[in-house]
Structure formats: structure tokens, C-alpha cells
C-alpha positions, 0 to 999 in steps of 0.5 A: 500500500502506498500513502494515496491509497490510504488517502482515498481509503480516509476520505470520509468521516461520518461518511467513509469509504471501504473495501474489503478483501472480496471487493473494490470500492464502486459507485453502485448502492450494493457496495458498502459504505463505512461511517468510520475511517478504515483500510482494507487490503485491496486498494481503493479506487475513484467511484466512478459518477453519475458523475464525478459527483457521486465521490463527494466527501460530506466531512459533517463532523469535521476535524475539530480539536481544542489543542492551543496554538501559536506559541502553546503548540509550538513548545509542545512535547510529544511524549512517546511511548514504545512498548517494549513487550511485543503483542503474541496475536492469537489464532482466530480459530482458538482464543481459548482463555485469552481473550484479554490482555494488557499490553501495558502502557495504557494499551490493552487487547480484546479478541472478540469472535463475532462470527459475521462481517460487522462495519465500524461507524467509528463510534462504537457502533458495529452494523450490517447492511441487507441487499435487494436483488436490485442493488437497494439497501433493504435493511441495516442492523445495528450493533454495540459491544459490551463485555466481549459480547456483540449485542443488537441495537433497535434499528429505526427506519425513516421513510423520506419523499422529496421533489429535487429538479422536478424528480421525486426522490423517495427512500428510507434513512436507516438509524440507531440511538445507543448511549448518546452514540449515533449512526444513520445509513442511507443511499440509493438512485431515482427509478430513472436513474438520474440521480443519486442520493445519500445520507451523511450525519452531523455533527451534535445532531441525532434527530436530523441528517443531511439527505445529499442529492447529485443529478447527472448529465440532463440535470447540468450536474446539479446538486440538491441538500434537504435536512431530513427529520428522522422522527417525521421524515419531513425534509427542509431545502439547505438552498432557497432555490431548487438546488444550489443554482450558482454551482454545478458537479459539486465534489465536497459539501462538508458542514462547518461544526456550528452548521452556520457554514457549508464549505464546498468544492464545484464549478460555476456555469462561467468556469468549469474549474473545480473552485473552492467556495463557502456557503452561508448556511443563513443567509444564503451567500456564497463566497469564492476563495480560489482568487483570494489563494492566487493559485489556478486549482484547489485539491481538498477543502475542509474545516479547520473548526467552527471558522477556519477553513483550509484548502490544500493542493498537492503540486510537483511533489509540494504540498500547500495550505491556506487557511481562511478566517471567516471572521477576519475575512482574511486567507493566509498561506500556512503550509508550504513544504515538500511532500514526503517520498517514501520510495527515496532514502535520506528524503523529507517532507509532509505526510497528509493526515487528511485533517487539521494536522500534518506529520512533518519528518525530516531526512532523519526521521524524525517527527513533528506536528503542523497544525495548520489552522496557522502553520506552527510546528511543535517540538520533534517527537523524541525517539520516534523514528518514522518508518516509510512504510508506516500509514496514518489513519485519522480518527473521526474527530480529527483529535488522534490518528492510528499509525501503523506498519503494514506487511502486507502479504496478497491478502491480509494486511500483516499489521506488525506495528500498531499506535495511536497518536493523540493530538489533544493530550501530545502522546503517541504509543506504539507496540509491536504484533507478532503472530499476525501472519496465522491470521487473515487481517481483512481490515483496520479502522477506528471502533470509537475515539479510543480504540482501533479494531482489525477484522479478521477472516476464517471459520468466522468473523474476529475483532481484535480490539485495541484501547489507548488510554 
């Protein structure tokens, strides 16, 4: 695997994209559509579009944290913490009594033998999406860990119809409330086929999603967003228009934690470049940013928080960051450094998190954090070197990522190092796996904020749970 693959595998939150070692990632609603970060072993490629629509990315819960900036994080010291005792993974096809173990450091290990293929909504709810022989989603269970043991959720089923560019759209939102947790699925296409539709959480809210709506080619590309109410199944227009008039092929649509912003990457009738806008979500004006950066093209947009958006570009092998500031109504250049090569010995530069926050590893190896809502560094990790084949998988809100080294075989991921780096608390712990080749690791994602599972295949489905504390 190399970094852009886990890249394209991370580009959603509450929203992400998955494959698993059967299958390749599509546009058709058959596939399956994770709410958690997670990689698998096959690689992902671009859903293909009703358009190239279809492949937004709806980052509703944004990667928002409290960590101090300026001269705060500049001074940061990141504590680092390599275990010493590498984890003995067990078999899969006998736990016997080990099914706990305390890796120390604050880490410990759960091996959990679920006997199905569960996705995680990185949130610490586990679900199962049903089939119709024509592709639809007929159904999604819910599911919860507690005490080892896999335990159902009562799935609720919010049945929607709305008029979108004179289509009627009608489908259902499938849904669970455990424990102040959240998770909502929905997708699926008009019977003509000329639009696709899905559902997207966000951010503090559990009684409304957002219902996206992408138009092909007859509908100029369109793009449609109603707030659903799952409790009457009532949808209110995001535009005061029939669709958002101003901008076509809209590729991102991610809501600003508050909901007072929407931050968007389309194109305009006049201009068939992908620029970079944002969108007030009570007023209805719209804001162009690319002007403001003096670049010609914008990759990724994405809210730093409430009122910091960043736009990133990646261009001949340099990697750069402006940040807008909606109150100061000003845009600053914050990040402008080469992007790591891992195939080149002796290199440095940036590794991508796709968040608020960057690793940046010198020719030596050593490691130390960008946030660029500003661009301070903070001091260099002491006595992490990074290897070149590690990954980084950023957790749903944006506050600690997942480092791991994959040895990746045909057909298991082989993770042999695995840690978590908390941005928030300025830790990062890391272990060694042995025995992890007895198993076939299909999968490796965020089960909830504190723990990371890789998912297993055999006579059945495991779990091997981890807990950074």
C-alpha cells in the first residue's frame, strides 16, 4: 500500500469509504459504505459518477480539536511511548482463555469472535447492511459491544419523499440511538436513474441528517441538500432555490461544526474549474476563495473548526495550505513544504493526515506536528523514528490518528506495528504484533475515539480490539 491509497481509503468521516478483501470500492448502492475511517487490503479506487459527483466527501463532523496554538503548540512535547513487550496475536480459530490482555502502557487487547462481517461507524457502533436483488439497501442492523459480547441495537427506519429538479426522490434513512452514540445509513438512485442520493450525519445532531442529492448529465450536474427529520421524515431545502443554482458537479459539501457554514468544492456555469467556495448556511451567500489563494486549482477543502477553513493542493511533489478566517475575512498561506517520498532514502517532507494536522519528518526521521489552522510546528517527537512504510489513519474527530506498519502479504494486511497518536493530550504509543501472519487481517479502522479494531477472516468473523488510554 502506498500513502494515496490510504488517502482515498480516509476520505470520509461520518461518511467513509471501504473495501474489503472480496471487493473494490464502486459507485453502485450494493457496495458498502463505512461511517468510520478504515483500510482494507485491496486498494481503493475513484467511484466512478453519475458523475464525478457521486465521490463527494460530506466531512459533517469535521476535524475539530481544542489543542492551543501559536506559541502553546509550538513548545509542545510529544511524549512517546514504545512498548517494549511485543503483542503474541492469537489464532482466530482458538482464543481459548485469552481473550484479554494488557499490553501495558495504557494499551490493552480484546479478541472478540463475532462470527459475521460487522462495519465500524467509528463510534462504537458495529452494523450490517441487507441487499435487494436490485442493488437497494433493504435493511441495516445495528450493533454495540459490551463485555466481549456483540449485542443488537433497535434499528429505526425513516421513510423520506422529496421533489429535487422536478424528480421525486423517495427512500428510507436507516438509524440507531445507543448511549448518546449515533449512526444513520442511507443511499440509493431515482427509478430513472438520474440521480443519486445519500445520507451523511452531523455533527451534535441525532434527530436530523443531511439527505445529499447529485443529478447527472440532463440535470447540468446539479446538486440538491434537504435536512431530513428522522422522527417525521419531513425534509427542509439547505438552498432557497431548487438546488444550489450558482454551482454545478459539486465534489465536497462538508458542514462547518456550528452548521452556520457549508464549505464546498464545484464549478460555476462561467468556469468549469473545480473552485473552492463557502456557503452561508443563513443567509444564503456564497463566497469564492480560489482568487483570494492566487493559485489556478484547489485539491481538498475542509474545516479547520467552527471558522477556519483550509484548502490544500498537492503540486510537483509540494504540498500547500491556506487557511481562511471567516471572521477576519482574511486567507493566509500556512503550509508550504515538500511532500514526503517514501520510495527515496535520506528524503523529507509532509505526510497528509487528511485533517487539521500534518506529520512533518525530516531526512532523519524524525517527527513533528503542523497544525495548520496557522502553520506552527511543535517540538520533534523524541525517539520516534518514522518508518516509510508506516500509514496514518485519522480518527473521526480529527483529535488522534492510528499509525501503523503494514506487511502486507496478497491478502491480509500483516499489521506488525500498531499506535495511536493523540493530538489533544501530545502522546503517541506504539507496540509491536507478532503472530499476525496465522491470521487473515481483512481490515483496520477506528471502533470509537479510543480504540482501533482489525477484522479478521476464517471459520468466522474476529475483532481484535485495541484501547489507548
Amino acid at each position: 500500500m502506498n500513502n494515496q491509497t490510504i488517502l482515498d481509503a480516509i476520505g470520509m468521516i461520518d461518511d467513509r469509504y471501504i473495501v474489503s478483501a472480496q471487493k473494490q470500492l464502486g459507485c453502485i448502492p450494493s457496495e458498502e459504505v463505512s461511517l468510520s475511517a478504515v483500510v482494507s487490503v485491496k486498494h481503493v479506487r475513484r467511484r466512478a459518477l453519475i458523475g464525478v459527483a457521486a465521490a463527494v466527501m460530506l466531512l459533517l463532523s469535521s476535524f475539530v480539536t481544542t489543542m492551543a496554538v501559536n506559541e502553546e503548540f509550538r513548545k509542545m512535547v510529544f511524549e512517546f511511548f514504545h512498548i517494549t513487550v511485543a503483542e503474541n496475536v492469537p489464532n482466530g480459530d482458538d482464543f481459548g482463555d485469552k481473550t484479554h490482555v494488557d499490553l501495558g502502557g495504557g494499551v490493552s487487547a480484546e479478541y472478540i469472535h463475532v462470527g459475521k462481517e460487522l462495519t465500524s461507524s467509528g463510534n462504537g457502533i458495529l452494523y450490517n447492511i441487507n441487499y435487494s436483488e436490485n442493488g437497494e439497501i433493504s435493511g441495516v442492523s445495528f450493533y454495540q459491544l459490551t463485555g466481549g459480547i456483540v449485542q443488537d441495537i433497535q434499528t429505526n427506519r425513516t421513510e423520506f419523499h422529496v421533489s429535487a429538479g422536478g424528480t421525486s426522490v423517495d427512500g428510507y434513512a436507516y438509524w440507531c440511538l445507543s448511549d448518546d452514540r449515533f449512526a444513520a445509513i442511507g443511499r440509493g438512485q431515482t427509478t430513472d436513474r438520474s440521480k443519486i442520493w445519500e445520507i451523511s450525519t452531523i455533527s451534535g445532531q441525532s434527530e436530523m441528517v443531511l439527505l445529499s442529492i447529485y443529478s447527472g448529465i440532463e440535470d447540468n450536474l446539479a446538486f440538491y441538500a434537504f435536512w431530513l427529520d428522522l422522527h417525521t421524515g419531513a425534509a427542509e431545502a439547505v438552498f432557497e432555490d431548487d438546488g444550489l443554482c450558482e454551482l454545478t458537479h459539486v465534489q465536497e459539501f462538508q458542514v462547518a461544526p456550528n452548521c452556520k457554514y457549508a464549505l464546498i468544492r464545484g464549478q460555476s456555469d462561467y468556469d468549469l474549474t473545480d473552485a473552492p467556495y463557502i456557503y452561508n448556511l443563513e443567509s444564503g451567500n456564497l463566497l469564492p476563495l480560489l482568487d483570494m489563494t492566487g493559485t489556478e486549482n484547489i485539491d481538498k477543502v475542509l474545516w479547520a473548526d467552527d471558522d477556519t477553513a483550509l484548502l490544500t493542493l498537492k503540486k510537483d511533489n509540494h504540498y500547500i495550505c491556506w487557511a481562511y478566517h471567516i471572521q477576519e475575512s482574511t486567507m493566509e498561506k500556512t503550509v508550504d513544504e515538500p511532500l514526503l517520498n517514501s520510495d527515496v532514502d535520506g528524503s523529507g517532507g509532509v505526510v497528509d493526515l487528511n485533517g487539521r494536522y500534518l506529520l512533518h519528518v525530516d531526512e532523519t526521521g524524525v517527527v513533528a506536528v503542523i497544525d495548520q489552522k496557522d502553520g506552527t510546528r511543535s517540538a520533534a517527537i523524541y525517539g520516534f523514528v518514522y518508518d516509510k512504510r508506516g500509514q496514518i489513519l485519522l480518527g473521526a474527530d480529527g483529535e488522534k490518528a492510528c499509525y501503523f506498519v503494514s506487511a502486507q502479504s496478497s491478502d491480509s494486511l500483516s499489521v506488525e506495528t500498531l499506535g495511536v497518536i493523540d493530538f489533544t493530550a501530545a502522546k503517541f504509543t506504539i507496540f509491536d504484533r507478532s503472530g499476525f501472519d496465522q491470521n487473515q487481517e481483512l481490515r483496520l479502522g477506528w471502533l470509537d475515539k479510543n480504540s482501533v479494531a482489525i477484522s479478521t477472516a476464517g471459520n468466522g468473523a474476529d475483532l481484535y480490539v485495541y484501547k489507548f488510554e
